[in-house]
C-alpha positions as CSV (number, residue, x, y, z in Angstrom):
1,X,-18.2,6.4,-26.7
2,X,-17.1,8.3,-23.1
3,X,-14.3,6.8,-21.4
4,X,-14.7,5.6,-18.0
5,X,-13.3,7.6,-15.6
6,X,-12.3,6.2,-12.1
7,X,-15.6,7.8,-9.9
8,X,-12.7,7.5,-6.5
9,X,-12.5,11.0,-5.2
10,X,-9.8,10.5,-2.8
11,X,-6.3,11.8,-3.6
12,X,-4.7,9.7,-1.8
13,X,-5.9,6.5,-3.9
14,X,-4.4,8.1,-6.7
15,X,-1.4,9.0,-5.1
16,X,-0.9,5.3,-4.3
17,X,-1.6,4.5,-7.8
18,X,1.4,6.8,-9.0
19,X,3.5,5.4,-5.8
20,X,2.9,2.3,-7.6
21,X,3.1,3.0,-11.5
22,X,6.5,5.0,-10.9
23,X,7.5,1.6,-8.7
24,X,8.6,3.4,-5.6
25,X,5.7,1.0,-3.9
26,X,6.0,-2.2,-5.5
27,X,2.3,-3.2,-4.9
28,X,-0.1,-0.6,-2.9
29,X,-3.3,-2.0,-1.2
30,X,-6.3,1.0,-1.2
31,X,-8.5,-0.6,2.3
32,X,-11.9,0.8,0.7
33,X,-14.5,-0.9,-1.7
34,X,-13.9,-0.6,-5.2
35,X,-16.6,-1.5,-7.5
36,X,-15.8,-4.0,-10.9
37,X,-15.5,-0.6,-12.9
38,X,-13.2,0.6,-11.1
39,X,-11.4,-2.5,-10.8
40,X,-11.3,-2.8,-15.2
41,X,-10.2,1.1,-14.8
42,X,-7.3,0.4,-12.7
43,X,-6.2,-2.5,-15.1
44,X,-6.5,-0.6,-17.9
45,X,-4.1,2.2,-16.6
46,X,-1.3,-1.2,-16.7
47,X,-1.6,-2.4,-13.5
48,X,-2.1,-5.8,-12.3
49,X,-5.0,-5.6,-9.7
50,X,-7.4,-7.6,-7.4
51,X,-9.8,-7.1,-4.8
52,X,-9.3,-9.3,-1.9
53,X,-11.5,-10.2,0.7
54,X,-10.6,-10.5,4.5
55,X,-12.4,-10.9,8.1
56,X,-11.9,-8.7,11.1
57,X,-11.8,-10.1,14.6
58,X,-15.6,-8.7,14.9
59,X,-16.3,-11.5,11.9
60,X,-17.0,-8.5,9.5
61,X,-15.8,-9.0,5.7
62,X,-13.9,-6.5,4.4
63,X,-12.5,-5.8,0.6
64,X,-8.9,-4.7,-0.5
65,X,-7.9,-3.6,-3.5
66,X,-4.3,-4.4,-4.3
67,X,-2.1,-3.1,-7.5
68,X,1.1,-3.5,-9.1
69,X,3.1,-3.2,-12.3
70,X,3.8,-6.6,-11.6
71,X,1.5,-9.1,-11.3
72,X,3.9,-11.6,-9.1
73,X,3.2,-9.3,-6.4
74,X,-0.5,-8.8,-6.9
75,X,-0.5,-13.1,-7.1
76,X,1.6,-13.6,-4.0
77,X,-0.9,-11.3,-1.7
78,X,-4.1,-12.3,-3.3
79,X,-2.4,-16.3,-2.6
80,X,-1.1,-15.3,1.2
81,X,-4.4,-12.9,2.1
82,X,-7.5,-14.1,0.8
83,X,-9.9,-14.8,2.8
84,X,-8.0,-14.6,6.1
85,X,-7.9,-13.0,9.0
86,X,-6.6,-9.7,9.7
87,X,-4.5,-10.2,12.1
88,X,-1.6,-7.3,12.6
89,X,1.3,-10.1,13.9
90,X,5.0,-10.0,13.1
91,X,5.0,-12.1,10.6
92,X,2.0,-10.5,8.6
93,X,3.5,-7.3,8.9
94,X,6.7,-8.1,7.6
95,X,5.4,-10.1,4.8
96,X,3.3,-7.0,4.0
97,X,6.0,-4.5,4.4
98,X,8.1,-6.4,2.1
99,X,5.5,-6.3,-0.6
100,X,4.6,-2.0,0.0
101,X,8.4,-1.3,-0.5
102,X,9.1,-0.5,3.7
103,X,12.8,-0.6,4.7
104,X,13.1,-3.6,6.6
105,X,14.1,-1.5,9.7
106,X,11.4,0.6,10.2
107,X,9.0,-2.4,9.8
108,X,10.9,-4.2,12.3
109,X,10.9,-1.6,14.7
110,X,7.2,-0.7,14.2
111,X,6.5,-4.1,15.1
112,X,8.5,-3.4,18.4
113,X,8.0,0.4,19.0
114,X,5.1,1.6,16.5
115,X,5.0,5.0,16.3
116,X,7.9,5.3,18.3
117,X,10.0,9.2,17.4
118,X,12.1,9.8,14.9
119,X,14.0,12.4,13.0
120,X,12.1,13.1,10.1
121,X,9.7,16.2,9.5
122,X,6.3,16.0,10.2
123,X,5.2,17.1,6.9
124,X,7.7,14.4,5.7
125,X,6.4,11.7,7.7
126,X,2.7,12.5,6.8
127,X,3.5,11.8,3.1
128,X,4.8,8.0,3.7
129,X,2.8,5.2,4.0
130,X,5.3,3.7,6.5
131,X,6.6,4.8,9.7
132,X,10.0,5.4,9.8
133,X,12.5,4.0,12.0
134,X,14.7,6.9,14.2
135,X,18.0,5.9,12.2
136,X,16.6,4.9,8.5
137,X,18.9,5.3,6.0
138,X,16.9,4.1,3.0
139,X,13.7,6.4,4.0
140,X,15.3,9.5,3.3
141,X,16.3,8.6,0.2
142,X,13.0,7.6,-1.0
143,X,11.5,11.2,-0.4
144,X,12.5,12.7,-3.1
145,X,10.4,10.1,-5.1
146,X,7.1,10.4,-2.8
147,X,7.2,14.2,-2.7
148,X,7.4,13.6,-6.9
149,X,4.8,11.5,-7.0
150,X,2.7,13.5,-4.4
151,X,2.9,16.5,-7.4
């Protein structure tokens, strides 16, 4: 019998499942449709994993897929997310940055200032899934393990 291969063609999705799997991201969240054989795939590489739908303002339904190694995360999103609104405030995004592994700083000054410049290369900044903050000490430590993870 073949084995099922994920059919996702996107490198970045599996560069969030490695993120993940090598527990630099403590839970990753891929924003596109997955179907329910993808979903077993997922699983069956040792996450924990769930597809959770949310509304946009516009009142259209949209479906993330979270993973983790651990499924407290995967539970505490799927139990604060489902079947909400997306709503981009503080207190979603700190919740949220929390569970992706952000430093708290640059999540609280992304709320404040997103975007806003810092010091980091451009080809360093474009392999995060976070913005960093101008003076983040943690974020430069966790390169080494993105660029790793990115091979």
């Amino acid at each position: 019998m073949a084995k099922y291969q994920s059919t996702i063609k996107d490198f970045e999705f599996y560069y969030l499942l490695e993120l993940t799997r090598q527990k630099t991201k403590p839970l990753s969240r891929w924003e596109k449709p997955v179907d329910e054989k993808t979903l077993r795939w997922i699983r069956r590489q040792g996450f924990f994993a769930d597809i959770i739908p949310r509304k946009t303002f516009s009142g259209n339904s949209v479906y993330e897929t979270v993973f983790s190694k651990s499924g407290r995360f995967v539970s505490l999103y799927h139990n604060k997310f489902k079947n909400t609104l997306i709503r981009h405030d503080a207190a979603e995004q700190k919740l949220e940055g929390f569970l992706f592994g952000y430093p708290g700083c640059c999540v609280q000054n992304f709320i404040k200032h997103p975007y806003h410049e810092n010091l980091l290369a451009k080809a360093d900044q474009e392999i995060l899934f976070h913005w960093a903050c101008k003076s983040c000490r943690v974020t430069p430590q966790l390169l080494p393990y993105y660029k790793e993870a990115k091979k």
